[in-house]
FIVOPA-596392 format. One record per residue: residue in one letter; x, z, y of N, C-alpha, C, O, CB in turn. Coordinates in steps of 0.02 Angstrom, whole numbers, plus 50000, padded with zeros to 5 digits. Atoms other than C-alpha are relative to their C-alpha. Glycine has a CB too. Layout:
<pts>
aXZYXZYXZYXZYXZY ...
</pts>
This chain:
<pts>
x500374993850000492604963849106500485005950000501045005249977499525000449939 x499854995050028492994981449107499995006350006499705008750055500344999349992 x500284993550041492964997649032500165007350071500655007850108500645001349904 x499714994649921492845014349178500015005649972499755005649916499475001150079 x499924993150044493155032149126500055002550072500495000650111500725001549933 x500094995749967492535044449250499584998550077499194993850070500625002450000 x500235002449933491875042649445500255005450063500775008750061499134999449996 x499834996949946491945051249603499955005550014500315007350061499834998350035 x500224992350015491295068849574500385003549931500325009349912499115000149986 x499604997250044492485069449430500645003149977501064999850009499974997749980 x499314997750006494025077749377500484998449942500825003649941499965006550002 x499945001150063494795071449211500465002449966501055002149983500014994949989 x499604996650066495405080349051500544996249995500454990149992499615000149927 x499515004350022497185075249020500044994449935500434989649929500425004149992 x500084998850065496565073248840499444993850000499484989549956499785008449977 x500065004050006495365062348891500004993950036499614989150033499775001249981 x499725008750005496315049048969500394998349955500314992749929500394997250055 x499795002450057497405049048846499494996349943499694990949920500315005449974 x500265001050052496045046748716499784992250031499754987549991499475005849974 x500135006449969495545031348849500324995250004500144989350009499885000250046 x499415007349999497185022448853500034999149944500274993649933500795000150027 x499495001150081497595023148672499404997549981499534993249939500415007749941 x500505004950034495605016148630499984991350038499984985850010499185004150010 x499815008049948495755000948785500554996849944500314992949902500545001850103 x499355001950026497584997048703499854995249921500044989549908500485007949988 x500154999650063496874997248519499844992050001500014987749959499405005749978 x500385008950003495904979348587500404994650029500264988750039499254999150046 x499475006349983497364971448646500474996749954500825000149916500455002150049 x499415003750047498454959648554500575001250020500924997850057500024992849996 x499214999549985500004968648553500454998549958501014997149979500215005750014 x499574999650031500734967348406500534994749977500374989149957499765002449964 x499595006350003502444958348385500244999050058500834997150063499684994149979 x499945002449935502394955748558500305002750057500625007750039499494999150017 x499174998749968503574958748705499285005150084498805003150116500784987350033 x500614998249939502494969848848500575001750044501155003250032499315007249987 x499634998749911502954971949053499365005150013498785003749997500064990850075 x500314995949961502224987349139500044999050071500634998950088500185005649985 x499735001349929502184984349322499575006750021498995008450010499804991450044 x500314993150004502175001749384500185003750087500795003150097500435004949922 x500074998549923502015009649596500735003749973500935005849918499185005250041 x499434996549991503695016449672499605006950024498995007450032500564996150053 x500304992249976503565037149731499825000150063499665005750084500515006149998 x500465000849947502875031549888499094999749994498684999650040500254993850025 x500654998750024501205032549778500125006749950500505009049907499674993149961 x500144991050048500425049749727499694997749952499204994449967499445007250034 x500194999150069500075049049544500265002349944500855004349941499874995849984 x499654996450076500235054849358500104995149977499664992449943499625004749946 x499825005250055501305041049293500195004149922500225002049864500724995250031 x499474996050078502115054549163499394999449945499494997149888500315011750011 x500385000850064500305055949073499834993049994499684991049938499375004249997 x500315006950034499825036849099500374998149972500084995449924499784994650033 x499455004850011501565029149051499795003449936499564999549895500834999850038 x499704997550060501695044248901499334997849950499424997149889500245009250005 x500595002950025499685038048859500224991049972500044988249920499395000650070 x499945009049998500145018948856500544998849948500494994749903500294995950085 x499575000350074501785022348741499725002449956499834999349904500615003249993 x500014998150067501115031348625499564994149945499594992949884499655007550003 x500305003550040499865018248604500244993049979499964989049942499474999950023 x499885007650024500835003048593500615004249962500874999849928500204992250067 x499485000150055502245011748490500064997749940499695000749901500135004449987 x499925000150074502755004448327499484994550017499234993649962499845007249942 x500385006149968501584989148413500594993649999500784989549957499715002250090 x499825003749967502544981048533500854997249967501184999949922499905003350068 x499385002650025504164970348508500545002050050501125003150032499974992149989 x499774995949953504744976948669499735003550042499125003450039500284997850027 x500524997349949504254987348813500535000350073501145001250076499645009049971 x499445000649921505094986448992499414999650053499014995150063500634990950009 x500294999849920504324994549166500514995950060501114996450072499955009050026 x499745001349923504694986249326499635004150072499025003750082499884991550011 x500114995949938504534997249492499764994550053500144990250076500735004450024 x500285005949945503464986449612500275001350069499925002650118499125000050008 x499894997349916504554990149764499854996150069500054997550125500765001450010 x499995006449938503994974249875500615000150015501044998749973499555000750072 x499324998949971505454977449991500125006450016500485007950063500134996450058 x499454991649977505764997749981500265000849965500174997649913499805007350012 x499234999750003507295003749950499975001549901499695005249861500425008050065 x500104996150084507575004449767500215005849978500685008450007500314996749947 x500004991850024507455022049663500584999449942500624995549895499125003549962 x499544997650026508985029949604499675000349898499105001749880500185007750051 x500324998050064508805030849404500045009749964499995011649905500444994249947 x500234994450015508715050649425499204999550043498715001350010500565006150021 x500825003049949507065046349542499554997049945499124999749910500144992050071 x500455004750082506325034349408499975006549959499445009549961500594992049941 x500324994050064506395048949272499855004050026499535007149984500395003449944 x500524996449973505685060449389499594996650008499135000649997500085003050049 x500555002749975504455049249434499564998649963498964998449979500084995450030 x500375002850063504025043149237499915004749964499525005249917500294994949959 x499984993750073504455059449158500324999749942500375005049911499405001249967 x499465004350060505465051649025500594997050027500694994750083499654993449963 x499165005049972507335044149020499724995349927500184991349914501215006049993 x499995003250036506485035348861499524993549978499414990549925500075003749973 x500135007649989505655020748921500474996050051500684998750102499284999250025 x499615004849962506655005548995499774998450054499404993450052500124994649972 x500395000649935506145006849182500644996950031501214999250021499645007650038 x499565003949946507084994549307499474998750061498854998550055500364992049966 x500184999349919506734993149504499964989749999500364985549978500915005650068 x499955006549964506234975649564500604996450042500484996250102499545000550041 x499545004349970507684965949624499964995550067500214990050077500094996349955 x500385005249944506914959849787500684996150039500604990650065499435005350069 x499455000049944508644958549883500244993349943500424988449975500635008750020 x499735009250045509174941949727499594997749968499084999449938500604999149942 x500515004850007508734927849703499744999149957499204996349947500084995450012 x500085003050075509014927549528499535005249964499575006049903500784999249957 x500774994050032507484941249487499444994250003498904995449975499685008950071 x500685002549962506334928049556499834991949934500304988249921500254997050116 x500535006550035505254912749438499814996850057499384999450093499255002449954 x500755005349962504584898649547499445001149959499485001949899500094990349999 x500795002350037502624897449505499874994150017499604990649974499345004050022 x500445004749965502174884349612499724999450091500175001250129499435001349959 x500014999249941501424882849788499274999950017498964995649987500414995550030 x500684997749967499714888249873500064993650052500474992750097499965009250041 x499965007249939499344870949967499725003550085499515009050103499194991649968 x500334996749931498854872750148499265000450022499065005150056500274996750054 x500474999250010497154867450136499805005749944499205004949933499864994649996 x500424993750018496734883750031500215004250040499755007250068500035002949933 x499984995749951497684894450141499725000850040499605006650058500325000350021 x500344998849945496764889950274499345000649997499035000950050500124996050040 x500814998850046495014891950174500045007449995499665010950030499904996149906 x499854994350005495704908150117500075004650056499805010150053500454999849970 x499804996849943496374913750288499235000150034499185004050081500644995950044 x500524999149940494474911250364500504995750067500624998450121499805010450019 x499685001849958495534897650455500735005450058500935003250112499394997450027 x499414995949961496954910050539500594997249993501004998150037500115006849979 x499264997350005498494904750448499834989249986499264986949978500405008649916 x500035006950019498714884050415500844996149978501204992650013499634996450070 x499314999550034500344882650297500004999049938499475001649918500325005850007 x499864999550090500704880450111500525006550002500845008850050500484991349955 x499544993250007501664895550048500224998349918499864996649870499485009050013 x499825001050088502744894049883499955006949988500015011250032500864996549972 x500264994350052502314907949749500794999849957501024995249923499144997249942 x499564998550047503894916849676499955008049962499885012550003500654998750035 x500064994750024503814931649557500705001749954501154997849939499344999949967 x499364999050046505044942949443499784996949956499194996349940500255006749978 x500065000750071505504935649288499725002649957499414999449914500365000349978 x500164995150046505114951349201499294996249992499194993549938500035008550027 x500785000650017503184946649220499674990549959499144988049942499585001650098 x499855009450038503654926049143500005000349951499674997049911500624995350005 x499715001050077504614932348999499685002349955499635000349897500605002649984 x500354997450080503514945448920499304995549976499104990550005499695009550009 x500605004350030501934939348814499635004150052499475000650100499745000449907 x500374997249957500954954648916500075002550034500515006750026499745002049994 x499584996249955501064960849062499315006450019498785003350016500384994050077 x500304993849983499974978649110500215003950050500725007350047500005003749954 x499994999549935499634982349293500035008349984499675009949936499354996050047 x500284991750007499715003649297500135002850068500705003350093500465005449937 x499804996449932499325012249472499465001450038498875000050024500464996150043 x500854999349963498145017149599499924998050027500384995050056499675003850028 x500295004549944496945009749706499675005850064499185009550059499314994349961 x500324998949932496555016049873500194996250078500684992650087500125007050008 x499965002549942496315011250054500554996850024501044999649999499875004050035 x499345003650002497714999450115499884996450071499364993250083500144994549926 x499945003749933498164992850297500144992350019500214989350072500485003050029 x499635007750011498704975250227499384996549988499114991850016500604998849930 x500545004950052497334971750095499175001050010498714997249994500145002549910 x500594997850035495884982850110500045004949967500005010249997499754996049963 x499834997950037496204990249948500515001049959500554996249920499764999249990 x499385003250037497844992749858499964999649925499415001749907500635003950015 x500234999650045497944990849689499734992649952499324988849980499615004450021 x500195005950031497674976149556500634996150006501194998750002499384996650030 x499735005450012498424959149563500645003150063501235001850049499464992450010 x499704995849939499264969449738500835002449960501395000549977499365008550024 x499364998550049500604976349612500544993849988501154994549985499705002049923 x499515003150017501234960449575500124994250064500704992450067499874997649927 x499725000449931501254951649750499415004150057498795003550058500134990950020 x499174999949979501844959149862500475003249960501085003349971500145003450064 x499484995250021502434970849731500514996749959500995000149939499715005849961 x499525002350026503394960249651500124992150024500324988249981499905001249931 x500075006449977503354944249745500544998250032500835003350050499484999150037 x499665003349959504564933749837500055000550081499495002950090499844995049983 x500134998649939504764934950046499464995950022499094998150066500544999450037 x500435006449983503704919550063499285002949995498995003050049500114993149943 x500714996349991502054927850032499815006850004499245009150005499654998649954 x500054993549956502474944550084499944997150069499625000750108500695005549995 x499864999949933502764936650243499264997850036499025000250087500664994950015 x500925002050013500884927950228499725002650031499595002850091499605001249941 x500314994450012500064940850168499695003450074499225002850113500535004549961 x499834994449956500704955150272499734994250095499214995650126501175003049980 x500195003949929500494942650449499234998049999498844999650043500474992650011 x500845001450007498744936150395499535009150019499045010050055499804996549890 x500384993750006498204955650376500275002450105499845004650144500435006949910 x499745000149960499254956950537499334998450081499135001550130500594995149973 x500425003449942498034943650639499365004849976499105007850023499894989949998 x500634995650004496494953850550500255005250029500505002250076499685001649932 x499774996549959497114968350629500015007649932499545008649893499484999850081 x500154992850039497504986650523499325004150011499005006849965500555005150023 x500644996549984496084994350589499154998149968498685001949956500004999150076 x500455006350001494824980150550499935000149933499385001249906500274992850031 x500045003150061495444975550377500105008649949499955008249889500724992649993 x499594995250039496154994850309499125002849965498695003950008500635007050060 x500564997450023494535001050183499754993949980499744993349919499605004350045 x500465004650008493614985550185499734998049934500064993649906500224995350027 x500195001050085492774984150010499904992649986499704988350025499215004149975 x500195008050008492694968049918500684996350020501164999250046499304997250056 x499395004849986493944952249935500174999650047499654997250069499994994549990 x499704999249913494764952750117500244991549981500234989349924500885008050027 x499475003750006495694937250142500595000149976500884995849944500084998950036 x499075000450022497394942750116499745002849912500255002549878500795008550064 x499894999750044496784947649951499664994049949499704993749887499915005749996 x500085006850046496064930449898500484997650006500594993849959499524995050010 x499225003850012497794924449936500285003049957500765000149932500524999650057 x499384997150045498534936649826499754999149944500155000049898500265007350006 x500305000550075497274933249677500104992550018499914991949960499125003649975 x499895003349992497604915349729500764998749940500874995749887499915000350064 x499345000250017499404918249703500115002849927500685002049904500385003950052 x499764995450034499194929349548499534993449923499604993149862499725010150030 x500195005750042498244914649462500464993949973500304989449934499534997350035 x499385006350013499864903449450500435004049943500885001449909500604997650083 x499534994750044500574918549346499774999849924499245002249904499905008550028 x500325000650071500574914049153500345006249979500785010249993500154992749950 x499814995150058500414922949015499465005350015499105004750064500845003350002 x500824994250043499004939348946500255004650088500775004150121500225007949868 x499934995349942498864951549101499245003249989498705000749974500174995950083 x500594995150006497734966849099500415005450061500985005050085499835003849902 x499844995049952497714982349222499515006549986498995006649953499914996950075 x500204994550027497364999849217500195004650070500675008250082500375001649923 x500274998349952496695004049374500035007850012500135009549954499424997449994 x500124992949985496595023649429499985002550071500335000550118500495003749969 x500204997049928495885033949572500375004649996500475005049935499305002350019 x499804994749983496815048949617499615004950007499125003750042500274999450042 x500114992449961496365068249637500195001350079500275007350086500465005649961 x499554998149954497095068249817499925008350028500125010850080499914994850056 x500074991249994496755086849822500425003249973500715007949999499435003349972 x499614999250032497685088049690500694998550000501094999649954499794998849968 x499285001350008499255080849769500084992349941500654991349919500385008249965 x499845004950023498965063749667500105002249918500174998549869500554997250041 x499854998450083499215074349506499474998949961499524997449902500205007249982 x500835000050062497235074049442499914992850017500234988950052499065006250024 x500165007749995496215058649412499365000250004499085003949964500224995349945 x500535001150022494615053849446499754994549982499144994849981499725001950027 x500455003650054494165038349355500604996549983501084998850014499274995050024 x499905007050039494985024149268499904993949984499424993449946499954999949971 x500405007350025494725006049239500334997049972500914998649984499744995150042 x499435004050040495574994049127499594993749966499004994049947500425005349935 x500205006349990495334976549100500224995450038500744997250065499555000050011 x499845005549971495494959449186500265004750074499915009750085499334993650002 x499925000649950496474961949363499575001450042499595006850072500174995950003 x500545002649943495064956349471499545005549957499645010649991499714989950007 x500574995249997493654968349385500385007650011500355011850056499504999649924 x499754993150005494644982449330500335002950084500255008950099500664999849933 x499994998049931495314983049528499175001650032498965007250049500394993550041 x500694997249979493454981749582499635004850001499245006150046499704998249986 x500274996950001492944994549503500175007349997499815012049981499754997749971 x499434994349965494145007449550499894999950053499785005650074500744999349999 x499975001349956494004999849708499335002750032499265003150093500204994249998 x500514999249953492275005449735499985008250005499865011550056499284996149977 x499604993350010492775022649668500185003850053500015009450072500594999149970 x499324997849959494095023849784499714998750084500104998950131500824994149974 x500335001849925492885019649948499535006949987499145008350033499494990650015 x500384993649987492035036349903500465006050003500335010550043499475001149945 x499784994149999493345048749860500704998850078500935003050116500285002349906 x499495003649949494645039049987500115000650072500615000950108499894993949998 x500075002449938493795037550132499585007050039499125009150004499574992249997 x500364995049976493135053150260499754998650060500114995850100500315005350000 x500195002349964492055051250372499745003850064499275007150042499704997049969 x500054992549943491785063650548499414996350053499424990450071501005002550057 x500665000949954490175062850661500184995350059499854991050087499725007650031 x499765003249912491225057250820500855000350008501205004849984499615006550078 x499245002249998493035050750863500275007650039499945010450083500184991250054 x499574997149991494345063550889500334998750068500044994050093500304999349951 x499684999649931495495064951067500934998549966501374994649984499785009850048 x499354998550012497035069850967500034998649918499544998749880500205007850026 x500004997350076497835069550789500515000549975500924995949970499694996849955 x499204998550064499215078050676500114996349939499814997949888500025007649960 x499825002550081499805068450535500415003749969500865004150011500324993449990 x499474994950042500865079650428500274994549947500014993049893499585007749954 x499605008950041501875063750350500415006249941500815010749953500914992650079 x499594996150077502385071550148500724997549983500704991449993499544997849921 x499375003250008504375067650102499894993749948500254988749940500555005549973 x499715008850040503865054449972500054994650042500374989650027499454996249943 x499725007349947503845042650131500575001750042500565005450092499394996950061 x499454996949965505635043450173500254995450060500764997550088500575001449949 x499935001749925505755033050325499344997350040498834997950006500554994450006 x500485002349969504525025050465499564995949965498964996949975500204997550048 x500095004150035504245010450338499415001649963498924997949952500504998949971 x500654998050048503115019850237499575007950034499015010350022500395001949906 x500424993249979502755036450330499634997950046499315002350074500375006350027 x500385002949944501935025550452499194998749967498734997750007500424992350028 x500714998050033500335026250338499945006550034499325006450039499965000749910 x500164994549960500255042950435499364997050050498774998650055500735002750043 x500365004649947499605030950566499424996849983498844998749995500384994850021 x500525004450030498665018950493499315000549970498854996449971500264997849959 x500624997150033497385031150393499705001950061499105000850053500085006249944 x500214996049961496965039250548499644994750078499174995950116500685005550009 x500045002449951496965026550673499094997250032498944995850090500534995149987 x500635003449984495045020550670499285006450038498715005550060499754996049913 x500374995249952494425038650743500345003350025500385009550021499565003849981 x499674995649931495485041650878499574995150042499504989150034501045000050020 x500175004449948494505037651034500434997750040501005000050040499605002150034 x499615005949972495125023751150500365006550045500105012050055499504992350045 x499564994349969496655033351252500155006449961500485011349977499675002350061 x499654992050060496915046751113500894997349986501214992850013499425000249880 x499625000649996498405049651038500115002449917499745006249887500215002250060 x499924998350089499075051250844500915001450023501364998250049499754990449920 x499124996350003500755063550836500214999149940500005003749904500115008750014 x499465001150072501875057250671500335004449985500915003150000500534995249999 x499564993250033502585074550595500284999249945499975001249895499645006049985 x499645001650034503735069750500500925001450019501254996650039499724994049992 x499444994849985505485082150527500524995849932501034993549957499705010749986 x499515005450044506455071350353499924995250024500474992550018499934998649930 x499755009049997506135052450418500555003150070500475007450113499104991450029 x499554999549963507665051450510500434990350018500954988950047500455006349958 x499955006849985507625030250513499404994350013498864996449991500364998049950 x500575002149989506425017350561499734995149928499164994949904500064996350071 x499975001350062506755007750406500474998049956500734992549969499674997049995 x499285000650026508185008550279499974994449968500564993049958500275005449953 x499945006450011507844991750212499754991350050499714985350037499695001049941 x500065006249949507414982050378500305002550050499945005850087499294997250022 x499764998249953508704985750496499934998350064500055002050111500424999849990 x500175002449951508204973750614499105005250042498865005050099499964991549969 x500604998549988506594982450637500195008350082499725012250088499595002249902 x499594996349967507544995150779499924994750062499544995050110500765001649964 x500035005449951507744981050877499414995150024499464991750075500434996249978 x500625002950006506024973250859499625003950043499295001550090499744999649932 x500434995849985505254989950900499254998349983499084994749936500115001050064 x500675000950048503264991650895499464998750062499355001750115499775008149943 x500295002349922502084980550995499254998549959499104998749899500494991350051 x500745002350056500204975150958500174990049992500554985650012498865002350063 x500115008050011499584958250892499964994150062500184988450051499324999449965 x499995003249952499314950751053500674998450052500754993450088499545002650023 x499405001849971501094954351125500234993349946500364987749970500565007150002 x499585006150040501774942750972499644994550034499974990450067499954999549907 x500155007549998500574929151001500204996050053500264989950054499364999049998 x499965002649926500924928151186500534999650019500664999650079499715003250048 x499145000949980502874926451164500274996049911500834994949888500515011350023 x500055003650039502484917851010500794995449970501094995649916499454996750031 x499445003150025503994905151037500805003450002501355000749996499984994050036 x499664994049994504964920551055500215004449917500765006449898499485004550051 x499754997450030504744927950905499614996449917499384999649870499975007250028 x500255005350052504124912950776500435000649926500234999449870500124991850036 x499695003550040505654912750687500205008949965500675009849926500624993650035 x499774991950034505634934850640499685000349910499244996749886499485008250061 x500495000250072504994937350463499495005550001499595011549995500465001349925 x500804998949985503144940850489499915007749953499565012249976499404992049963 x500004995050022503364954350363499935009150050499585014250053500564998249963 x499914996149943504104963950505499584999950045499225004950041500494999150026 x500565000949961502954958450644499375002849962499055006350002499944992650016 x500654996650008501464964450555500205006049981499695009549985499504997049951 x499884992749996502414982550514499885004150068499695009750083500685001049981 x499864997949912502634983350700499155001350016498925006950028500454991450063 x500625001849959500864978450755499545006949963499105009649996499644990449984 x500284996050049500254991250615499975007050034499505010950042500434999849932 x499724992749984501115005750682499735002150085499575007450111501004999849994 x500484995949942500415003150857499574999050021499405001050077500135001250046 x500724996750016498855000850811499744993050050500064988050066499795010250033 x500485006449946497434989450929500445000250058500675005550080499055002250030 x499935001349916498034983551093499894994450031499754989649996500595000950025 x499855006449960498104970751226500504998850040500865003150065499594998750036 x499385002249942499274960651334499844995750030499354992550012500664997949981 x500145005149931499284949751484500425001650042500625007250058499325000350039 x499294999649970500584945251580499965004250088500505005050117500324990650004 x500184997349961499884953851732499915007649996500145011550037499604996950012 x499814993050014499514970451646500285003849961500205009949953499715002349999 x499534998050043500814970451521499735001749922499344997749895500345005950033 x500354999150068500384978251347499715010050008499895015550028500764997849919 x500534993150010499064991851317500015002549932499854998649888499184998350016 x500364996750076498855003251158499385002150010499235004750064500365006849966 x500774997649999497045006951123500375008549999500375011950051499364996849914 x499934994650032497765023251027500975002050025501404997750014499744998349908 x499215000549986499705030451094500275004049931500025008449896500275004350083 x499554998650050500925032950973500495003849999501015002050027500214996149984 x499204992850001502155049250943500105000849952499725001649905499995008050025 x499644997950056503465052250842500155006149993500595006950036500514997249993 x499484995449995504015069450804500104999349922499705000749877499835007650034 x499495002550058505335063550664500495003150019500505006250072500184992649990 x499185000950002507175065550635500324994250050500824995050084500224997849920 x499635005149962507455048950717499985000750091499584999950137499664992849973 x499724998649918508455053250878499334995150044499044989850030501074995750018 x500465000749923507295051651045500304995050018499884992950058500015005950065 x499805003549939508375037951126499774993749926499294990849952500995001650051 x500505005550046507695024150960499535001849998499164997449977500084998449935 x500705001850023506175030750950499674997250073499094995150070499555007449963 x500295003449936505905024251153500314996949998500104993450044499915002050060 x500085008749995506855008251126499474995749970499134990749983500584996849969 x500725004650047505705004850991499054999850052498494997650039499815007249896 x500484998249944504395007751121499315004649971498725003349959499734992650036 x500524995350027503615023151062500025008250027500545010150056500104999949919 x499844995049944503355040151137500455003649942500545001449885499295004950044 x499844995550034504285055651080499835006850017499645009550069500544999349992 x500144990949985504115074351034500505004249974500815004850027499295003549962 x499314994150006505595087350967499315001949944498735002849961500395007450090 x500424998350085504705091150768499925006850032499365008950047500534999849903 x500254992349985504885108750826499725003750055499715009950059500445003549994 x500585001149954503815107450966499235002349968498805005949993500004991950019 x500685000950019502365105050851499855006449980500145010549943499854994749949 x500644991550012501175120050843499474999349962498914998949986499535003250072 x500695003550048500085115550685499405005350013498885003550041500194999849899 x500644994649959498975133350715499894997450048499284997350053500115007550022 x500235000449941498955126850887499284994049992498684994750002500674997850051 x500315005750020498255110550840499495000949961498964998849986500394996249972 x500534998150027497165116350710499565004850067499155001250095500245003949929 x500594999449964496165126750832499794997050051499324999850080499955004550015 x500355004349960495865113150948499564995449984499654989549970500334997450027 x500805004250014494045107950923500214992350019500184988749970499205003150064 x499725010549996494655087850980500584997249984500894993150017500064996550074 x499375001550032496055086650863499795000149917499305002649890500625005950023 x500115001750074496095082750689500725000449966501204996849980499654992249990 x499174999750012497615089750585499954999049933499635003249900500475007350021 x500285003750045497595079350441500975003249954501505003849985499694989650030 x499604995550056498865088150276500284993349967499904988749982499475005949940 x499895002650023499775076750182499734992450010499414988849972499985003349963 x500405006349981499365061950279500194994249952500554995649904500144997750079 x499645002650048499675045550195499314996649957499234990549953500525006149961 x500435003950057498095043250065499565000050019499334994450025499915001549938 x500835000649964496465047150140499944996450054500364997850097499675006750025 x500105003249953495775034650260499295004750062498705004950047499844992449961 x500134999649928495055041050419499464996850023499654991650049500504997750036 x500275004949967493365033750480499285003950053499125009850045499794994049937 x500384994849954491975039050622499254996349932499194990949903499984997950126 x500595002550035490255038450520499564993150038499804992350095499525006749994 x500325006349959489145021950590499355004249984499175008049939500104990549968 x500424996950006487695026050650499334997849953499334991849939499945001150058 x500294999650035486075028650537499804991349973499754988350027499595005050025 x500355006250031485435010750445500674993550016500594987650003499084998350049 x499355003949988487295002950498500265001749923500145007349902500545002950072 x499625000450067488314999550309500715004050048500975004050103500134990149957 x499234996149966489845010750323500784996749982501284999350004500065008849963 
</pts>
């Protein structure tokens, strides 16, 4: 079960989430006991400074220890002046996920292939071994803290999501991320309720001993990620749910009729393609077929600083992989589904080559002659004419792209 503080029309008193974490906390068995925070890198907008400074105060003079881990999946880990900007404190023990050794990682066990392929809705037909950080083995509790919204992988981000991919091994990032891959970004990004790739990850998050609770939160995104509007805390699986449904009202916007054109204004917390490519992804489901989504983003100046190969990969749809398949079997799928992400629906056939539903422009930092190997168009950042763009009635110039998802309304007695 569990407990919600606030909804979608709300704004919340600092005063009283605090008063919300420190009563949740009160019913947990902390005392004596060794707690793990698993807590979003600054690629997520939120107020960790009041949840983290809410959550110490209440286990102080509790706990036997306390130690955050930074869920970085595979981005680049944060400098420890980054972390205390990011927590607000130098006086909790915050460490970055270790994804790059081996020796961060616990075997759990292994997801047989008959559930994968139950789970997958038949797509994927493999066993996958389950590895996580230590950190989340050794303590007695571990406490999920972060937000949930719209997500191009899962559906929803948020929950059991924190701890794989956010803290998981390559083996079921590589899954995951490829399963969401064959559902397509467009298809699976919003989708309320269990997706596939996220019964594999509550799959996976079920092999994980030891007490686990989460403490769910929606964002202000008006506010720049600084306000909050609700809370949940409790089991994983509810306390995500019910954020999750939250987060399909304030999350998601919805416009009468598809767009021609669209500005993303990509914010510096996504500092390369890797992550500013959510620019894309929110937006992509109301551009009409032949539109075009422009990436404004003047700081990314790489495609991704922790997958170098990904330059060389460049960015193709789902159907180029499948159809060169023994070509590119042996890439780590992680990558292949970043790629397919970024350019969105298409088709291929060896007769008319590969199609984007939606075309793809960069105006970034990253020099013009990579952003067309990667096979993507380009523009010169200072080209872009945001007044211009804003007054064009078939354009959509979307501010701090990144968190709000993007969708055309369905028409009347259709579920949205």
């Amino acid at each position: 079960m569990a407990e919600t503080l606030g909804g979608p029309g709300d704004v919340l008193d600092p005063a009283a989430v605090r008063a919300f974490v420190h009563a949740q906390l009160a019913d947990v068995d902390l005392d004596g006991r060794s707690l793990c925070l698993v807590i979003p890198d600054a690629t997520r907008a939120c107020p960790l400074p009041l949840l983290l400074d809410a959550v110490r105060s209440a286990v102080d003079g509790r706990v036997r220890s306390c130690t955050a881990v930074v869920a970085l999946g595979t981005h680049a880990p944060m400098t420890d002046a980054a972390i205390r900007e990011m927590v607000g404190t130098d006086e909790l023990d915050v460490v970055n996920h270790e994804w790059w050794d081996d020796a961060t990682f616990v075997p759990l066990g292994t997801i047989d292939v008959d559930t994968v392929e139950r789970l997958s809705d038949g797509r994927l037909h493999e066993a996958v071994d389950v590895r996580i950080n230590r950190l989340v083995v050794d303590c007695d509790v571990t406490i999920i803290v972060g937000p949930v919204l719209p997500h191009e992988v899962i559906g929803f981000s948020g929950g059991n999501k924190y701890l794989f991919p956010g803290l998981s091994g390559q083996e079921l990032i590589d899954v995951t991320h490829w399963l969401g891959a064959l559902i397509t970004s467009s298809e699976i990004i919003g989708t309320p309720g269990t997706t596939p790739v996220r019964a594999l990850v509550d799959a996976a998050a079920a092999l994980v001993p030891g007490e686990r609770h989460a403490l769910c939160v929606v964002t202000d995104h008006t506010s720049g990620g600084r306000g909050l509007h609700a809370l949940s805390f409790g089991d994983p699986l509810t306390a995500w749910a019910d954020a999750a449904a939250i987060a399909a009202e304030t999350h998601v916007t919805y416009l009468p009729a598809p767009v021609s054109r669209v500005l993303s204004l990509v914010p510096t917390r996504y500092a390369d393609l890797w992550t500013g490519a959510k620019g894309f992804y929110k937006v992509e489901p109301v551009v009409a077929d032949g539109g075009e989504v422009v990436v404004h983003a003047p700081h990314i100046s790489e495609i991704a600083q922790t997958h170098p190969g990904m330059e060389d990969l460049g960015y193709h749809c789902r159907d180029f992989f499948l159809a060169h398949w023994d070509r590119y079997r042996g890439h780590p799928r992680g990558e292949l589904a970043h790629s397919t992400h970024l350019f969105g629906a298409g088709t291929y056939d060896v007769t008319a080559g590969e199609r984007p539903r939606v075309h793809v422009t960069l105006a970034t930092g990253i020099p013009e002659p990579v952003v067309k190997r990667a096979n993507l168009s380009y523009l010169d950042p200072a080209d872009v004419d945001v007044a211009a763009w804003e007054a064009d009635p078939d354009a959509l110039v979307v501010h701090d792209a990144g968190e709000v998802l993007y969708r055309v309304r369905p028409p009347r007695g259709e579920p949205t």
